[in-house]
N, C-alpha and C positions, 0 to 999 in steps of 0.2 A: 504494500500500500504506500502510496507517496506522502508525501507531508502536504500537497497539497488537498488531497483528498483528506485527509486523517484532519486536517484543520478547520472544513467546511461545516463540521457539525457543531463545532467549538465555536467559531464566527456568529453562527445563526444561534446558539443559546444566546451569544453578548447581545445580539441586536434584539433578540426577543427580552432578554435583562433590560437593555439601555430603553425599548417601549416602553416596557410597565413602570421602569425607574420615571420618564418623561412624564408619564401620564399622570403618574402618582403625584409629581411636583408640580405642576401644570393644575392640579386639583386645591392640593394648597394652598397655591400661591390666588387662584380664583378666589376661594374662602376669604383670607385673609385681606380681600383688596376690596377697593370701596367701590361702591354702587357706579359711580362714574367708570372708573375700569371697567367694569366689567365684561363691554362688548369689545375691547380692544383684545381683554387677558382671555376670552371666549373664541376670537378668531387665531387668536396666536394661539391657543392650546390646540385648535381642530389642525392648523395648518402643523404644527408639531405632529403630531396623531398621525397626518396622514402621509408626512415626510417618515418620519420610522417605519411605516408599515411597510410603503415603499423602498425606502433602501434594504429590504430583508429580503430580497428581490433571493428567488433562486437559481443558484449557480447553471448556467451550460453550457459549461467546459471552453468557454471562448474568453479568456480575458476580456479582450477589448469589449464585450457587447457585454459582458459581467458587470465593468466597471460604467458605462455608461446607464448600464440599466440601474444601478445604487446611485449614481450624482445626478441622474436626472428628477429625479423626486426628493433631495437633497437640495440640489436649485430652486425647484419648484416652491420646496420649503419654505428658503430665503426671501423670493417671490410673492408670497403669498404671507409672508411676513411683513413685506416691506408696504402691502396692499391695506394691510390693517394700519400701520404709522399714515398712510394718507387718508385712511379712512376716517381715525380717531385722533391724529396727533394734532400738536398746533403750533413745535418749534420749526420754523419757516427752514432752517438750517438740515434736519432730520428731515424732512420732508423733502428737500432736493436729495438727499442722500439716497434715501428712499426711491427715489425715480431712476436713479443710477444704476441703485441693484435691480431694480425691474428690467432694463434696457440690458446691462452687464448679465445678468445671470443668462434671461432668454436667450442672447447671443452666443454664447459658452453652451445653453443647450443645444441651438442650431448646430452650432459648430461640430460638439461631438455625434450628432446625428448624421452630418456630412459625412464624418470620417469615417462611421461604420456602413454608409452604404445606407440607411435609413430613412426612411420618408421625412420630410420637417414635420414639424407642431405646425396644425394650424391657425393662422394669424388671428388674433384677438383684439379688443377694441385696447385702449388705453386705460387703463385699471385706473389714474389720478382722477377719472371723469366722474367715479364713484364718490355717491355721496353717503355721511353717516351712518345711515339708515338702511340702506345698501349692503348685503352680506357680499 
């Protein structure tokens, strides 16, 4: 058996660990935060949720489309993090920041979908156009 195989089951308890670890503090930290948070600490907790679930992605046997298939729901994460800061936030500063990672991730996704040969993500509207209220 190789190491690389003998390690795949290893990897996939961590990530299954590192979910329940997220979701757990993700829960806390919801509790503990005031009523105004809440819909901010509510979409970062799902977009957390659903970035874990996805990088547990299952191995097949292809590096490159292994690792693409974990950092693409890893971006998305980031993404979908930075969707909530324009959604909820009001530091004018964070909020460009915010746009950057939107624009910066999705390209880094294209990217590695070029590389493997991969269809693109289809094109989406402008996620800043979203208002509060707006999931």
């Amino acid at each position: 058996m190789s190491n690389s195989s003998s390690f795949r089951p290893q990897l996939h308890r961590l990530a299954t660990a590192g979910l329940a670890g997220a979701l757990l503090l993700s829960l806390v930290s919801t509790l503990q935060a005031g009523t105004d948070e809440k819909p901010f600490l509510d979409a970062n907790d799902a977009a957390m949720a659903r970035m874990m679930a996805g990088m547990a992605a299952k191995p097949t046997g292809d590096v490159d489309r292994d690792f693409v298939a974990m950092m693409e729901p890893h971006h998305q994460g980031a993404i979908e993090m930075a969707q909530a800061e324009l959604r909820y936030g009001s530091n004018e500063q964070l909020r460009r920041i915010a746009q950057e990672i939107i624009v910066e991730q999705q390209q880094e996704i294209a990217a590695m979908q070029l590389a493997i040969n991969a269809p693109l993500p289809p094109s989406q509207p402008s996620p800043d156009q979203a208002t509060p209220n707006q999931p």
